[in-house]
C-alpha positions as a Markdown table, in Angstrom:
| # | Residue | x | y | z |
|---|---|---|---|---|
| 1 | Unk | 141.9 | 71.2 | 51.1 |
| 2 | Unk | 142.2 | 74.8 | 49.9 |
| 3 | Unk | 139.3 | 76.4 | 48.1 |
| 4 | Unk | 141.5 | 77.1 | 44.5 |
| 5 | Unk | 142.2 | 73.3 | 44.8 |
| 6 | Unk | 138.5 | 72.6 | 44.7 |
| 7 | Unk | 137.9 | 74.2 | 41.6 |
| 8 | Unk | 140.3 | 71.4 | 39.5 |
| 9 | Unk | 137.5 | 68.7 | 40.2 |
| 10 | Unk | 134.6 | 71.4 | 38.1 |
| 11 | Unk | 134.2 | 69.6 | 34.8 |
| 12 | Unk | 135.5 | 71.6 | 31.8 |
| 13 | Unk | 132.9 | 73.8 | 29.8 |
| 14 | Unk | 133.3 | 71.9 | 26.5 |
| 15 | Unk | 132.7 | 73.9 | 23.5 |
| 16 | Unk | 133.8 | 77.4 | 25.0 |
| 17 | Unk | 137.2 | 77.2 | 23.2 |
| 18 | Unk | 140.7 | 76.4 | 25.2 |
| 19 | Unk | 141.1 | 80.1 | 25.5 |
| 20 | Unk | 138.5 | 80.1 | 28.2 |
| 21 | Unk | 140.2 | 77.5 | 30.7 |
| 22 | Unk | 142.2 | 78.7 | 33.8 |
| 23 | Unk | 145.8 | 78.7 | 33.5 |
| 24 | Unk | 146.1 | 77.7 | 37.1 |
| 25 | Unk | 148.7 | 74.7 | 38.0 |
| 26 | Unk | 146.6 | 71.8 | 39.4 |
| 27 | Unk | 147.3 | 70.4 | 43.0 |
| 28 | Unk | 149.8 | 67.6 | 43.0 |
| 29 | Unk | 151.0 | 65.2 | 46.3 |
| 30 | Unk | 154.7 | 63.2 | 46.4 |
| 31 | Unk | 154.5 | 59.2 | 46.1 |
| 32 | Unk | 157.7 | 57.8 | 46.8 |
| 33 | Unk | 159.4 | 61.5 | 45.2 |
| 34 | Unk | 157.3 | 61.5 | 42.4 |
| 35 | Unk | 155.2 | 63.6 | 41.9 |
| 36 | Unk | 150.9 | 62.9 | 41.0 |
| 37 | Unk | 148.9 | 65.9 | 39.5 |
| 38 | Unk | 145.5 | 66.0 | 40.7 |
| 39 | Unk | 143.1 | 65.8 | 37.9 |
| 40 | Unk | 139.9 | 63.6 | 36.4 |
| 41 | Unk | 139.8 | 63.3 | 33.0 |
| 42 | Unk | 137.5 | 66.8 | 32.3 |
| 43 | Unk | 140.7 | 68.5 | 34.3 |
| 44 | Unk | 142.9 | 66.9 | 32.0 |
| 45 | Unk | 141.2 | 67.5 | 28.9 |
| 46 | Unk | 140.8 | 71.2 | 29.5 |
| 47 | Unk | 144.3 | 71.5 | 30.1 |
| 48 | Unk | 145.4 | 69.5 | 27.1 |
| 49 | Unk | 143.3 | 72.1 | 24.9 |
| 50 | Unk | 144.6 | 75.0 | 26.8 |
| 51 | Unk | 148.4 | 73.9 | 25.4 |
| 52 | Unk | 146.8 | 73.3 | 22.0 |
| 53 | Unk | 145.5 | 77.0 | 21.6 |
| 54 | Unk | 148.5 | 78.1 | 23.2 |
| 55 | Unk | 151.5 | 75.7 | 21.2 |
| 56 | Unk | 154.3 | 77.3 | 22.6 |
| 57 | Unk | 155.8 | 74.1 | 23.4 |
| 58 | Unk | 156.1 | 70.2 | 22.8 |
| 59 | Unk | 153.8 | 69.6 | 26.8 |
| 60 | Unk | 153.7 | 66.3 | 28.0 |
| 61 | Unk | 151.1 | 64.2 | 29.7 |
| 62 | Unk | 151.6 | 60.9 | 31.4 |
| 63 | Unk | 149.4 | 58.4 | 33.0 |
| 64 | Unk | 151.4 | 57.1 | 35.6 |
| 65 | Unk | 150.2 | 54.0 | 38.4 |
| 66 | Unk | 152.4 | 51.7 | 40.6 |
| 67 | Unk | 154.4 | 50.3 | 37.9 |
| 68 | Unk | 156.0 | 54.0 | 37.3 |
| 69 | Unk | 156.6 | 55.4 | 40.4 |
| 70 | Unk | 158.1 | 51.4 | 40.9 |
| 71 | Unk | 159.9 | 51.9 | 38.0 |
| 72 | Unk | 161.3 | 55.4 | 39.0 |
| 73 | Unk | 162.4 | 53.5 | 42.8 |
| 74 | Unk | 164.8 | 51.2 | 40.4 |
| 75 | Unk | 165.9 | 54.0 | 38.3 |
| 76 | Unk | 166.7 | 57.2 | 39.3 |
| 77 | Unk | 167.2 | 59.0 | 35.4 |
| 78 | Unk | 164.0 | 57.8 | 35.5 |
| 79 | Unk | 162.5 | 59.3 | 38.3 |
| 80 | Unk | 163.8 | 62.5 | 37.0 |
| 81 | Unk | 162.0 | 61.9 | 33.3 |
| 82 | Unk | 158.6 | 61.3 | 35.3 |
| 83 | Unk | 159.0 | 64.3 | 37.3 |
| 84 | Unk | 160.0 | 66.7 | 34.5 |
| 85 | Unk | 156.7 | 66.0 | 32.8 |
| 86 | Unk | 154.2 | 68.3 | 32.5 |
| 87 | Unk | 151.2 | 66.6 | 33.5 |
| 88 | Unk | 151.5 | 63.1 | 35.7 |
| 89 | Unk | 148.2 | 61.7 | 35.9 |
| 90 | Unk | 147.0 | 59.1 | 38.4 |
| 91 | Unk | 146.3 | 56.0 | 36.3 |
| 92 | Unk | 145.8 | 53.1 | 39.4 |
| 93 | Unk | 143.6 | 53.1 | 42.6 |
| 94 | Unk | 146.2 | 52.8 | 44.9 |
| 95 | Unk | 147.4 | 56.6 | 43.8 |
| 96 | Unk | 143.6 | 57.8 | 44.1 |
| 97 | Unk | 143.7 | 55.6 | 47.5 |
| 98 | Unk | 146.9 | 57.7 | 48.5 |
| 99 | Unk | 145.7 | 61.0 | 47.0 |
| 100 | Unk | 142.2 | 60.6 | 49.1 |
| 101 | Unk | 144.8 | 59.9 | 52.5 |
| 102 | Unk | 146.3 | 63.6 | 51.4 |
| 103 | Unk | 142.9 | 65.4 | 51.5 |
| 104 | Unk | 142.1 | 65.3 | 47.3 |
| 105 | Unk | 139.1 | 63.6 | 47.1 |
| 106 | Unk | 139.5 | 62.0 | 43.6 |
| 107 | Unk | 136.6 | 59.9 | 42.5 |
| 108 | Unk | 138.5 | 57.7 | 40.0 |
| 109 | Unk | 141.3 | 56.8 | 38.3 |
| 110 | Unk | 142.9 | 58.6 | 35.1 |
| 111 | Unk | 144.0 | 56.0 | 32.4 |
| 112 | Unk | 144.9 | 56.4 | 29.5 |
| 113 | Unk | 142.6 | 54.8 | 27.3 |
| 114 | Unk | 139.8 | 56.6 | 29.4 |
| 115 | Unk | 141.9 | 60.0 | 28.9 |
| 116 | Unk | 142.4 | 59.2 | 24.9 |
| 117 | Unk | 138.8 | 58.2 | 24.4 |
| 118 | Unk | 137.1 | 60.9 | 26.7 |
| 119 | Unk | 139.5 | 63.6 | 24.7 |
| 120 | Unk | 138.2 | 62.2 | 20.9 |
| 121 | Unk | 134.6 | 62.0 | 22.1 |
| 122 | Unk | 134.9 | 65.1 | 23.9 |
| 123 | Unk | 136.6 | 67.5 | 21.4 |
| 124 | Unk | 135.7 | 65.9 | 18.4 |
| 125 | Unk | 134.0 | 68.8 | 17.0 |
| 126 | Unk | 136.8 | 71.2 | 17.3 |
| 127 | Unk | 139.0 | 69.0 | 14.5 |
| 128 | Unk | 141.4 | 68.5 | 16.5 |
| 129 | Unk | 144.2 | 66.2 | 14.3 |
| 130 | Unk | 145.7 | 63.3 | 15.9 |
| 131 | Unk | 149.0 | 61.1 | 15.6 |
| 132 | Unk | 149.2 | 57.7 | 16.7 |
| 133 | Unk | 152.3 | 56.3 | 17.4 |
| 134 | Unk | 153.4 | 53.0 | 19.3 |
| 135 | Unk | 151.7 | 49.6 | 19.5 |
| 136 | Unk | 152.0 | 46.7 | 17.2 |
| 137 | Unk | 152.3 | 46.7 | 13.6 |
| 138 | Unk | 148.4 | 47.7 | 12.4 |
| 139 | Unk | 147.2 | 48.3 | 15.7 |
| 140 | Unk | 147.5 | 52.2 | 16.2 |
| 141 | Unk | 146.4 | 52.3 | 12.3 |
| 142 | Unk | 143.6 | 50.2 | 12.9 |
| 143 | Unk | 142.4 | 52.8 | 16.3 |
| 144 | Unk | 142.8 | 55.7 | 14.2 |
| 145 | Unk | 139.9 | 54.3 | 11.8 |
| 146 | Unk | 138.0 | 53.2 | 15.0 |
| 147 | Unk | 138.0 | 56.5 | 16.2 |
| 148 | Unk | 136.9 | 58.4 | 13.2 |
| 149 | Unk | 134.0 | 56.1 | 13.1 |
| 150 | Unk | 132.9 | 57.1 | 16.4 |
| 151 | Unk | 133.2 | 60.4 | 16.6 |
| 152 | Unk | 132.3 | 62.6 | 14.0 |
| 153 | Unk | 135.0 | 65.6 | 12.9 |
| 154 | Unk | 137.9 | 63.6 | 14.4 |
| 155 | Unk | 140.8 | 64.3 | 12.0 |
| 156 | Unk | 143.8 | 61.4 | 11.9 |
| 157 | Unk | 147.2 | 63.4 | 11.4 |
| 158 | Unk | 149.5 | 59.6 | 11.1 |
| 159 | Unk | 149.4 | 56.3 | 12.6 |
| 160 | Unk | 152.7 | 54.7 | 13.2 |
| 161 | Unk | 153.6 | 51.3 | 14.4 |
| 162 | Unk | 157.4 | 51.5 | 15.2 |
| 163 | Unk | 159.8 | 48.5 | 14.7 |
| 164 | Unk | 160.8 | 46.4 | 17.8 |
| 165 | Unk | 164.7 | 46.8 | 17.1 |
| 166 | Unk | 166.3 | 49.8 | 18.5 |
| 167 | Unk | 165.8 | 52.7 | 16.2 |
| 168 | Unk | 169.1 | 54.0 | 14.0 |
| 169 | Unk | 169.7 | 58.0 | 14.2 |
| 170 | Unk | 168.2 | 58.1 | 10.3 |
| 171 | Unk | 165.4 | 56.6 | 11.4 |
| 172 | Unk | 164.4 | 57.8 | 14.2 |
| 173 | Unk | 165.1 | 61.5 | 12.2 |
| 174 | Unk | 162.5 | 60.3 | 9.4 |
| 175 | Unk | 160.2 | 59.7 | 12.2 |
| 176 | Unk | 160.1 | 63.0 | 13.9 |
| 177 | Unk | 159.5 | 64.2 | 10.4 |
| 178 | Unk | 157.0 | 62.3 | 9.2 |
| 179 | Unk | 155.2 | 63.8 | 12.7 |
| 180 | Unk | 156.3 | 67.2 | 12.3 |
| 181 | Unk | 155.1 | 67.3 | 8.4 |
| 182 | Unk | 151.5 | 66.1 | 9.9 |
| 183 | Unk | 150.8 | 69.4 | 12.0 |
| 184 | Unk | 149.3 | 67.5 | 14.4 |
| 185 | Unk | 147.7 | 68.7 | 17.8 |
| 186 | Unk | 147.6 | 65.8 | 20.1 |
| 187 | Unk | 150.7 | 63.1 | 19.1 |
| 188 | Unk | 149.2 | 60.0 | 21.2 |
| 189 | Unk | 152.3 | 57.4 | 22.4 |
| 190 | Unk | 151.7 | 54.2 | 23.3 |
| 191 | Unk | 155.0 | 52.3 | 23.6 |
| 192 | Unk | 154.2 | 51.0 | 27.3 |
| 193 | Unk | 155.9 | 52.0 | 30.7 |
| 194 | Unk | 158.7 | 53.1 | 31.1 |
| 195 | Unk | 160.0 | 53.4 | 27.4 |
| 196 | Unk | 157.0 | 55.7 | 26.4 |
| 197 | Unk | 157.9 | 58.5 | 29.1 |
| 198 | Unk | 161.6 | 58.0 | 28.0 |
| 199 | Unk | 160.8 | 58.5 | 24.4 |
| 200 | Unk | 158.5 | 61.4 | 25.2 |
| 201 | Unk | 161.5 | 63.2 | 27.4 |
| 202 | Unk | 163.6 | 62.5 | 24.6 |
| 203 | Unk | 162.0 | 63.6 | 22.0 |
| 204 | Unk | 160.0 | 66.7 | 23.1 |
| 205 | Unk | 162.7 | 69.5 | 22.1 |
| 206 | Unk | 162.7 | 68.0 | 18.1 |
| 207 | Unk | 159.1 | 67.8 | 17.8 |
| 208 | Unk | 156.8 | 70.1 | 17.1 |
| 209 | Unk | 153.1 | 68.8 | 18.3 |
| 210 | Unk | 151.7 | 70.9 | 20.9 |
| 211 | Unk | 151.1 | 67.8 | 23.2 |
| 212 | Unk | 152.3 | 64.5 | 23.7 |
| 213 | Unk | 150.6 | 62.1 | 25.5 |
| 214 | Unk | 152.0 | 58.5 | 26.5 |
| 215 | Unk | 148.6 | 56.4 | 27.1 |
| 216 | Unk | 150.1 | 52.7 | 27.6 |
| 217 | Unk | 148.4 | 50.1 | 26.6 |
| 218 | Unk | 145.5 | 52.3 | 25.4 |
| 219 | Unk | 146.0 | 51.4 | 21.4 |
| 220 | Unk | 145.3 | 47.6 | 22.4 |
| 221 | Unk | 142.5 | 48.2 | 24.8 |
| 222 | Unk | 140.8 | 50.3 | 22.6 |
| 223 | Unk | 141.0 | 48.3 | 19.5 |
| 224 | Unk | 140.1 | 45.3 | 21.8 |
| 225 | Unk | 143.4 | 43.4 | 21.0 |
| 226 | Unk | 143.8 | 43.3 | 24.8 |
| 227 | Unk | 140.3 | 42.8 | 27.0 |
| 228 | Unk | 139.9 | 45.4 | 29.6 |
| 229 | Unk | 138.8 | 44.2 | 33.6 |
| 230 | Unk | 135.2 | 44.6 | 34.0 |
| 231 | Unk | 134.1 | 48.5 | 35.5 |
| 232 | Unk | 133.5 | 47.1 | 38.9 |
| 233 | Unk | 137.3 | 45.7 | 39.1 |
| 234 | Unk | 138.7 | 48.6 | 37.6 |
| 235 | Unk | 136.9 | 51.0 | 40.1 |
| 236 | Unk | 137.6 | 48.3 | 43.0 |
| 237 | Unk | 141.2 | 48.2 | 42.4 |
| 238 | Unk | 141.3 | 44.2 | 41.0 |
| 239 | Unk | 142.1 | 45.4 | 37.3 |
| 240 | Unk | 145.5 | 43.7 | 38.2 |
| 241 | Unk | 144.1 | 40.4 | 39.0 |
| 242 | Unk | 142.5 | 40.3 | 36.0 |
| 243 | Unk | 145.8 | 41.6 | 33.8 |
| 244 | Unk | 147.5 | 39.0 | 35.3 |
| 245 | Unk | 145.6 | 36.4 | 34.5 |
| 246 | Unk | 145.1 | 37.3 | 31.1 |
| 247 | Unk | 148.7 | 37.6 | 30.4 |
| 248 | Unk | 150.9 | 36.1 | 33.4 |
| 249 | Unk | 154.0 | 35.4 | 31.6 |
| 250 | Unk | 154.4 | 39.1 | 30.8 |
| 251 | Unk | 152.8 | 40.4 | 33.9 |
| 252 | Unk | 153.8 | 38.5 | 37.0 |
| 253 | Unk | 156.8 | 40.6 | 37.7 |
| 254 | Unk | 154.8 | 43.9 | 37.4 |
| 255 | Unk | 152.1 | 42.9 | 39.6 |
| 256 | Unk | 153.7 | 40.1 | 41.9 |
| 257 | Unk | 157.5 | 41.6 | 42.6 |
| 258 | Unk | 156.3 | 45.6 | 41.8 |
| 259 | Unk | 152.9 | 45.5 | 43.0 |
| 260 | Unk | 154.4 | 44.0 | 46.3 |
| 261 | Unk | 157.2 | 46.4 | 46.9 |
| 262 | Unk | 155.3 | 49.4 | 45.7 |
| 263 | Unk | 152.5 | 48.4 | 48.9 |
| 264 | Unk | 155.5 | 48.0 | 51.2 |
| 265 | Unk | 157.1 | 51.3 | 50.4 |
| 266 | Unk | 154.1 | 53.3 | 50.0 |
| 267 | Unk | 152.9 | 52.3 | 53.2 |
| 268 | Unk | 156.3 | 53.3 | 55.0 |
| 269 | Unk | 155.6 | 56.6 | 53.7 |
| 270 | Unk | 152.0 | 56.9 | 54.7 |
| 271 | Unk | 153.0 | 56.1 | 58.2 |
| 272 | Unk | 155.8 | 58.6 | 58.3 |
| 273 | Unk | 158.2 | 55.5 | 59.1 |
| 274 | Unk | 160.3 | 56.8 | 55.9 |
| 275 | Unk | 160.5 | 59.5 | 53.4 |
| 276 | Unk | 161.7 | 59.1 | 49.8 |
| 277 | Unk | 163.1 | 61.8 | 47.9 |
């Protein structure tokens, strides 16, 4: 591992202002062509306030595991969405497994409700203001006022629980307005794998938020709507086990058929037995 590639894993000297932080591109590695930034959250945090003093542009952030870079071996617009955002990073053990095989020694996972709490409790004090958008109806209303009880000096920008029914061009226009007309600094997505990264892609030339960040099922976690795995299973790699049996109809597909293939595949390409572009 090069020396500059060490310094990604140096926590980030909170309160120094994002002016301070390094404007060097992070290490990343290929799984099954897409491509996994290497960060922890501090990394990521620093580099999310780094775009907010800078807003020259709509930057986007994903938290990506198996089910994405499965996702992206299904579809290849896809693939090309994940790989065209700004900051992948690795939200499962078996990407920290892989990263570890390539030299990065990554201590843990980067999910997104770790990423969208560490931020708040992190930067709080800097007033940061925040848009939630995604999840179901209440839901990202009901983290925003979580949030602001926790951490002092949080400022909510919006909370917005979009309908189920494919959005019509008016409405999706009065939606990118209503966002745009909050001025906010962080616009927090949570509309779930793949259709969060989609609508980020889709949306990043009309909307003016210096970053977007597409968290998953962070709004439900966090508002305990959803229970999360115990530490030790998240940290051992079971979280699935337990998502699965807490919602099996939903999940057997994801962590059965996907989880499967993505083992299969991944392992081809550890072993050098085949290479995917």
């Amino acid at each position: 591992m090069k020396a500059e590639d060490r310094s990604l894993f140096a926590p980030s000297e909170q309160g120094q202002g994002a002016g301070k932080h390094s404007s060097r591109p992070p290490a990343s590695f290929e799984v099954l062509g897409v491509r996994v930034d290497v960060l922890q959250v501090p990394n990521a945090i620093a580099q999310i306030e780094r775009w907010i003093f800078e807003r020259d542009a709509s930057h986007l952030v994903a938290a990506t595991g198996m089910h994405g870079v499965t996702e992206a071996q299904h579809d290849g617009s896809f693939k090309r969405v994940l790989n065209s955002i700004d900051l992948v990073v690795p939200d499962g053990m078996p990407l920290v497994w892989l990263a570890r095989l390539r030299g990065y020694p990554l201590q843990r996972r980067v999910c997104g409700s770790d990423l969208l709490w560490g931020f708040c409790k992190a930067t709080a004090p800097r007033r940061y203001k925040h848009f939630f958008y995604g999840g179901a109806s209440g839901v990202p209303e009901r983290l925003a006022q979580y949030l602001k009880s926790r951490f002092d000096g949080l400022q909510v920008a919006g909370a917005y629980s979009p309908p189920f029914h494919p959005l019509q061009p008016d409405e999706d226009a009065q939606i990118v307005a209503a966002i745009n007309k909050s001025n906010a600094d962080v616009l927090w997505v949570g509309l779930g794998c793949p259709k969060q990264e989609r609508w980020m892609y889709e949306h990043r030339e009309w909307l003016k938020v210096p970053v977007i960040v597409g968290v998953g099922a962070a709004f439900d976690f966090l508002t305990g709507r959803v229970r999360r795995a115990p530490p030790w299973m998240c940290e051992s790699g079971l979280e699935w086990l337990f998502r699965l049996r807490e919602e099996p109809r939903r999940l057997w597909r994801r962590y059965l058929i996907y989880g499967s293939e993505f083992a299969w595949s991944a392992s081809l390409e550890v072993l050098g037995i085949k290479k995917i572009q």
